[in-house]
N, C-alpha and C positions, 0 to 999 in steps of 0.2 A: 504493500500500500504506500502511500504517498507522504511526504512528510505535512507539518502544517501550514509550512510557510510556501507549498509549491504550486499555488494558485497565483500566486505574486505577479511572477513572469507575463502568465493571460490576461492578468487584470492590467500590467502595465499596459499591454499592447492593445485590447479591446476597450478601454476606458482610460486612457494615460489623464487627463486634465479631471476628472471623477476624483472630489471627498473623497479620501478614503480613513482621516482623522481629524477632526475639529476640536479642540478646546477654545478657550476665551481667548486665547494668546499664542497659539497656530492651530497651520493648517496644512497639511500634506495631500498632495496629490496623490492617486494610485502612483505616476511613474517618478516620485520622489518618494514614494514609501518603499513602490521596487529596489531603485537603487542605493538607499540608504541600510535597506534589512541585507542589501549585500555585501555592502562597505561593511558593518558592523560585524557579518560573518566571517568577512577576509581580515579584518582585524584579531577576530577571536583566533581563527587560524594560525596567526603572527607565535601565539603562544607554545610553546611545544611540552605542554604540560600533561602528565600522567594522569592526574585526577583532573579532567574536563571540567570543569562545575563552578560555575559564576553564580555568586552573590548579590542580587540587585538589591540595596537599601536604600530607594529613592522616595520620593513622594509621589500623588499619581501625576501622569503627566505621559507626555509622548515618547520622552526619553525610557522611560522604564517599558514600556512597548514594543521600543526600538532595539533595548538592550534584551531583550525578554525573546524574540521571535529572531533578531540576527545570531544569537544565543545555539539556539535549535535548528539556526538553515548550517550552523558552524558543526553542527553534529554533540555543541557541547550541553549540558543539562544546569537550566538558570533555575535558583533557588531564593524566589521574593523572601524579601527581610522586611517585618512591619517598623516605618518610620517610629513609633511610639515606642518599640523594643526596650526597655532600659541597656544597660551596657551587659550586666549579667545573661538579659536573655539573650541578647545577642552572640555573649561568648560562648552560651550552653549550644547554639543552634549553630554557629560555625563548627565547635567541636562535633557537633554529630554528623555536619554536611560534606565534611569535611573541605571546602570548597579551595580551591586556588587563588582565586581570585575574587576581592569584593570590588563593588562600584559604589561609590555613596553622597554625598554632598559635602559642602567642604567645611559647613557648621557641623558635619558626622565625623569626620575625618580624624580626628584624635580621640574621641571615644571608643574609636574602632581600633588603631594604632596601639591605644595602652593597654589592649586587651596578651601582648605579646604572641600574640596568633602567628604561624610562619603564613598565613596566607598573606597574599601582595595586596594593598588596597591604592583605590583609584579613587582622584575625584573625578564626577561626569563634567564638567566644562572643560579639562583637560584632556580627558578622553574621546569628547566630542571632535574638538580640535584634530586630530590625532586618523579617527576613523573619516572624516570629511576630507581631508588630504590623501587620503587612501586611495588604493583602484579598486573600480566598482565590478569584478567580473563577475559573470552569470552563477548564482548558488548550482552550486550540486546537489537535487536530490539527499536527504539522509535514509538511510537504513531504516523502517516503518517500525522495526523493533527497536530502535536506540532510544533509551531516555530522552526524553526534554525536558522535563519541569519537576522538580523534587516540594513539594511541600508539606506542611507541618500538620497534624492533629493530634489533639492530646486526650482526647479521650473525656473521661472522669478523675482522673489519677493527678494530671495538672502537669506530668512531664510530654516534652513535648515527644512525637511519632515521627518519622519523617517518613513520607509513601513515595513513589516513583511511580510516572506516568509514561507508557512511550507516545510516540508519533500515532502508530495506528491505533492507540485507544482512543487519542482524540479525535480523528480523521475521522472514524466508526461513528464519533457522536454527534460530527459536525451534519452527518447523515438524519439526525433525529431535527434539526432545527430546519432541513428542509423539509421530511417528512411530515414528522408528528407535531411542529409547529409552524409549518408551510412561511418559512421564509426564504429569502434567496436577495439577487446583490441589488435588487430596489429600492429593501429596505433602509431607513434612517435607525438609527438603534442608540437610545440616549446609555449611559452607563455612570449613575451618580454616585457609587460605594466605591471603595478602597480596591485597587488590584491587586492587595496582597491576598485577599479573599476570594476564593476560587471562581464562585458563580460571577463576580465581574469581570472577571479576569479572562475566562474562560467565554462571556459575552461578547467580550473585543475581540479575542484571538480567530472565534467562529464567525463573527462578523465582516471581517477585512477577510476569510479563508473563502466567504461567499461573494466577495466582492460587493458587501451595502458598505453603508457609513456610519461609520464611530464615532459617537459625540459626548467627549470626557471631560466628567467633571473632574477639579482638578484637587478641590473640596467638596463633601458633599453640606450643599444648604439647600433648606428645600424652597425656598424662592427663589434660587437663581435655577434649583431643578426642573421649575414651575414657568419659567420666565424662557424656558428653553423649550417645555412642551409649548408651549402658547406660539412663541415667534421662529421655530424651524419646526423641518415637514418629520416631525419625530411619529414614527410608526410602529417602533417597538422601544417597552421600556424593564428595562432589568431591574429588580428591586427584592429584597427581604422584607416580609410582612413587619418588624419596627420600623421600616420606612414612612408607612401608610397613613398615618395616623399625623403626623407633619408635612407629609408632602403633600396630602391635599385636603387644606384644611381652610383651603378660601372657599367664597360660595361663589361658584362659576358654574358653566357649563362647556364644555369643549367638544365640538358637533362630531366632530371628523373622526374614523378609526386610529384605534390605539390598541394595541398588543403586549400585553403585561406576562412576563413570565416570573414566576415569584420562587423560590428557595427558602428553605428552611422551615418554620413551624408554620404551622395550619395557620391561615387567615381565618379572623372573628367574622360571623358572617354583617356583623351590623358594619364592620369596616368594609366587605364587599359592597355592601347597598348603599354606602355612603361613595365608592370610588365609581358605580353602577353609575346614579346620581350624577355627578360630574362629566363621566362619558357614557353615553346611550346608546354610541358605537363600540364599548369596550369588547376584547376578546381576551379572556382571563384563561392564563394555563399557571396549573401549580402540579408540580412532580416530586416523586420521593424518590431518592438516588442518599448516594454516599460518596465520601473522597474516594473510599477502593471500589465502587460499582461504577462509577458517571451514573446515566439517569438510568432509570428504571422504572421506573409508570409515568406517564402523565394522563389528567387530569382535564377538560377544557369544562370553562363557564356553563356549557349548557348542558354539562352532564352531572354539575356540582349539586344544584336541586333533585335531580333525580337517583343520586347516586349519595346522598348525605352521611360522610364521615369517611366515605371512600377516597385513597389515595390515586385513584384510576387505572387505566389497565395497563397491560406492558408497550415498551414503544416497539415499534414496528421490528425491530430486531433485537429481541429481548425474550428467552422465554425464562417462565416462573414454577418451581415446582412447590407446594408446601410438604413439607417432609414430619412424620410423627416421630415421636424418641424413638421407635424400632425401625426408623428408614423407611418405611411407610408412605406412600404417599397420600394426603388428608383426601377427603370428600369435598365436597362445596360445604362452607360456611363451616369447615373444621379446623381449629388454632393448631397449628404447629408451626414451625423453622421456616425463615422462608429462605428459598436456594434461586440463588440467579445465573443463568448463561447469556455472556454475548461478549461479543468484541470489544467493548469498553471499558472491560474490567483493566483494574491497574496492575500494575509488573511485580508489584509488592512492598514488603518495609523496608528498608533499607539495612535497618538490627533485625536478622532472623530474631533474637529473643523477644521481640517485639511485636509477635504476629497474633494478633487478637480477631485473626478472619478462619478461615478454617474451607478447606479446596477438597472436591472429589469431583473426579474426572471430568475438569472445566468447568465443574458448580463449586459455585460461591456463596457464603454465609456470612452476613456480619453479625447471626445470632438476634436478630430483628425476626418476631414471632408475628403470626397473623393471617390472613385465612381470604380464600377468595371465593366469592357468591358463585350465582349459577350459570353468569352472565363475563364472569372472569376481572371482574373489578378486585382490585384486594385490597383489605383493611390491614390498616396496623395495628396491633393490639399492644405490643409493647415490646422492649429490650430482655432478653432472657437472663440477663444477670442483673436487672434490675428488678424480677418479681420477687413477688413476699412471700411466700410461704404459712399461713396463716393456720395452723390445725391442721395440717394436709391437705387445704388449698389451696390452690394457685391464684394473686391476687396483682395485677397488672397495675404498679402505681400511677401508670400515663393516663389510666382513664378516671381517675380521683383526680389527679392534677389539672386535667380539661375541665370537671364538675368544677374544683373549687374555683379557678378561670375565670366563669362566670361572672364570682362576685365583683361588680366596679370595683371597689375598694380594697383589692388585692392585686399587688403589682407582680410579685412571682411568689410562684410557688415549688416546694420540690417534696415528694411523697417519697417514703422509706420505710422499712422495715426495720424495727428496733426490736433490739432481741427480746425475751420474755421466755422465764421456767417453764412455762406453763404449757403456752398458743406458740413457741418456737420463735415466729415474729408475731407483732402487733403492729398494727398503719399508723405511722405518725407524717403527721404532716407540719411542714418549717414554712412558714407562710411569710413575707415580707407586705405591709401594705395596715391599712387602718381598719380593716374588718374585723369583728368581733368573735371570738370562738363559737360565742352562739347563734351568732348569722350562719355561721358556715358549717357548724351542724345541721340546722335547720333545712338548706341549698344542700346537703349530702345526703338527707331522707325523702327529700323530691325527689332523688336522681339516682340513688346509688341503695344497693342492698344492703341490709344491715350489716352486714361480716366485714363491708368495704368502706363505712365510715372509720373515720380515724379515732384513736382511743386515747390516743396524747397528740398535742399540741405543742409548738413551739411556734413564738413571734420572735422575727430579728428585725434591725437596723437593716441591714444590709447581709446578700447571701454570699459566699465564697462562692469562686469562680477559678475555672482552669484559662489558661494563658489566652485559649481559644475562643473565649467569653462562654463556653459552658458551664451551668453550675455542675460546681464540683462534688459530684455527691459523697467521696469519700470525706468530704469535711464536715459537708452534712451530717455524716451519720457519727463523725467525734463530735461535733456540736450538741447533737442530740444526747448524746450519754451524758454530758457535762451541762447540759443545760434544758430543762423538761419546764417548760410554764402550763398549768391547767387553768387557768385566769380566762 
């Protein structure tokens, strides 16, 4: 298969003067995007380094784009560093990337220095300089199995993972955004989040690999995100359901279609009818996927009412088995493992000791439980090393944590199991926000069976979080031993 950057070429030649990156403050053509992603690859080339692996710790912006995909057409594997990093994470995540080479800015440039790292560090207006003098020849193809992009997830534990992607698992997926989200190089595609975060990152990469336009913020604010749907012809917009709630929160109407693709937790449904509202042309997809799957179901607008709690069905090249503890394969609408096959999947962790996925021949698990109807939609019921164990039942704390949701006045919540002589575990739930125990008792006897209301309570300030902004439920559950409020 093809690498990701080898659409560039075509795009120069059938659209050279064609967007193909806009921020506030540039703009590149397709045949300035070609020859720049090639200068940048003959630069990376220049290096004659054993461990291939570039460090980009930029802010967003073109340059990290340009270092990011010339990276990958160089055959070498870029490793996004989040600008916010303190100096520590930074050092833990070099030592694990072990990269060669960092790029950074030149307010970065000695935090990074006294980390006594043997990697080489670069500022980018030095570097720019450097690859712009350079010769622009035509990339070579890479090898559709060679790495390109190494990134981080930490899981619940809070240290960081590093997973490995190649060429052809992105290539595979780039497949899904014509497919199962019928885009192609038309499209305008705004991208207002961080590129250190996958689903944006991965928004821009698929976008310029289709030949539409990329339109990067370079902060995200959600007025000037607002102020970019309004006055350009934006047709698709990448976003995380915490977006939603700030980004459209004037009272407008905007006539024209708009193509929302969402990542990460379930959208509230009063935030969909409030973004409905604003566009009457809206087409809403939401998918569930992981760093080591890429996607795995999607979801569209007009199957979310009839299909209520459903993750939606597999993408076009994707199939789903649900597997019982005996290997088994479930019925409709019976919980067990869910196992995925397709081309997307990622090359692996980078630390064997660090493999929290589990493989039988081409099927993959990240231990994510849940069941598909009769119709092939499948639901997630919850993480298998996140259930409770309750008297010898099995108690899923994602579907408590959706119930307590509900209440307004509960900003997050996370559901655990707290040991107990007795019941093995009991449901305790650590709830951040102004709601009262007894609200939210009361909101768990509407909704949930008695065995799955919670039996302890704890209120915090604030939750522990893994580096990757997950809460961390291993702190959770020390919290909870050391701190029980029945109030």
């Amino acid at each position: 298969m093809a690498s990701i950057t080898d659409s560039y070429a075509n795009h120069a030649k059938k659209f050279p003067m064609k967007t193909a990156i806009l921020t506030a403050t540039e703009r590149f053509t397709y045949q300035e995007w070609y020859e720049s992603v090639c200068r940048t690859a003959n630069w990376f080339r220049s290096f004659h380094s054993f461990n291939r692996t570039v460090a980009i710790l930029l802010p967003n912006g073109i340059p990290f784009l340009q270092l990011f995909t010339g990276a990958a057409a160089a055959g070498w594997t870029a490793v996004p560093f989040d600008i916010k990093w303190t100096e520590l994470e930074v050092e833990k995540r070099l030592a694990l990337s072990k990269a060669s080479l960092v790029i950074t800015t030149k307010n970065r440039i000695s935090s990074v220095k006294n980390l006594h790292s043997p990697t080489k560090v670069f500022i980018w207006d030095e570097c720019r300089e450097e690859i712009q003098q350079g010769p622009a020849p035509e990339t070579m193809p890479s090898n559709g199995e060679l790495p390109f992009y190494m990134g981080f997830t930490s899981g619940t534990t809070g240290n960081p993972k590093a997973f490995i992607r190649s060429h052809n698992s992105w290539v595979a997926s780039f497949a899904c955004n014509r497919v199962d989200f019928k885009m192609d190089e038309n499209d305008h595609v705004l991208i207002p989040g961080a590129l250190i975060h996958s689903h944006f990152l991965y928004g821009a990469i698929s976008t310029l690999y289709l030949g539409g336009t990329v339109y990067l913020l370079e902060k995200y604010i959600p007025s000037q995100a607002m102020r970019w749907i309004d006055t350009t012809p934006i047709t698709v917009l990448y976003v995380v359901p915490t977006m939603i709630s700030s980004l459209f929160q004037a009272e407008r109407t905007i006539e024209r279609p708009l193509k929302i693709l969402s990542s990460g937790a379930k959208w509230e449904d009063h935030s969909k009818r409030q973004v409905r509202s604003q566009f009457p042309n809206l087409t809403l997809y939401e998918f569930y996927g992981a760093s080591e799957l890429s996607f795995v179901t999607v979801l569209s607008d007009r199957e979310m009412e009839r299909k209520p709690g459903s993750v939606g069905r597999p993408c076009h090249n994707v199939k789903i088995e649900i597997r019982l503890p005996d290997s088994k394969l479930a019925k409709p609408n019976q919980t067990g493992k869910i196992y995925v096959k397709s081309k997307m999947i990622f090359s692996g962790y980078l630390e064997p000791n660090q493999n929290t996925v589990q493989a039988e021949h081409d099927w993959l698990t990240v231990h994510d439980m849940g069941y598909l109807d009769e119709e092939g939609y499948l639901y997630i019921v919850g993480r298998e090393k996140n259930m409770i164990l309750y008297g010898g039942i099995n108690i899923f704390p994602e579907e408590i944590e959706k119930v307590l949701s509900l209440h307004h006045e509960v900003e997050e919540v996370a559901v655990i199991g707290a040991n107990d002589s007795y019941w093995g575990q009991i449901v305790t739930a650590v709830v951040k926000g102004t709601a009262t125990k007894l609200e939210l008792q009361r909101l768990c006897k509407e909704k949930l069976a008695s065995f799955k209301i919670p039996r302890k309570w704890v209120f915090v300030d604030e939750m522990p979080y893994t580096s990757g902004g997950k809460i961390a439920r291993r702190q959770v559950n020390e919290l909870v031993e050391s701190k029980v409020n029945n109030h």
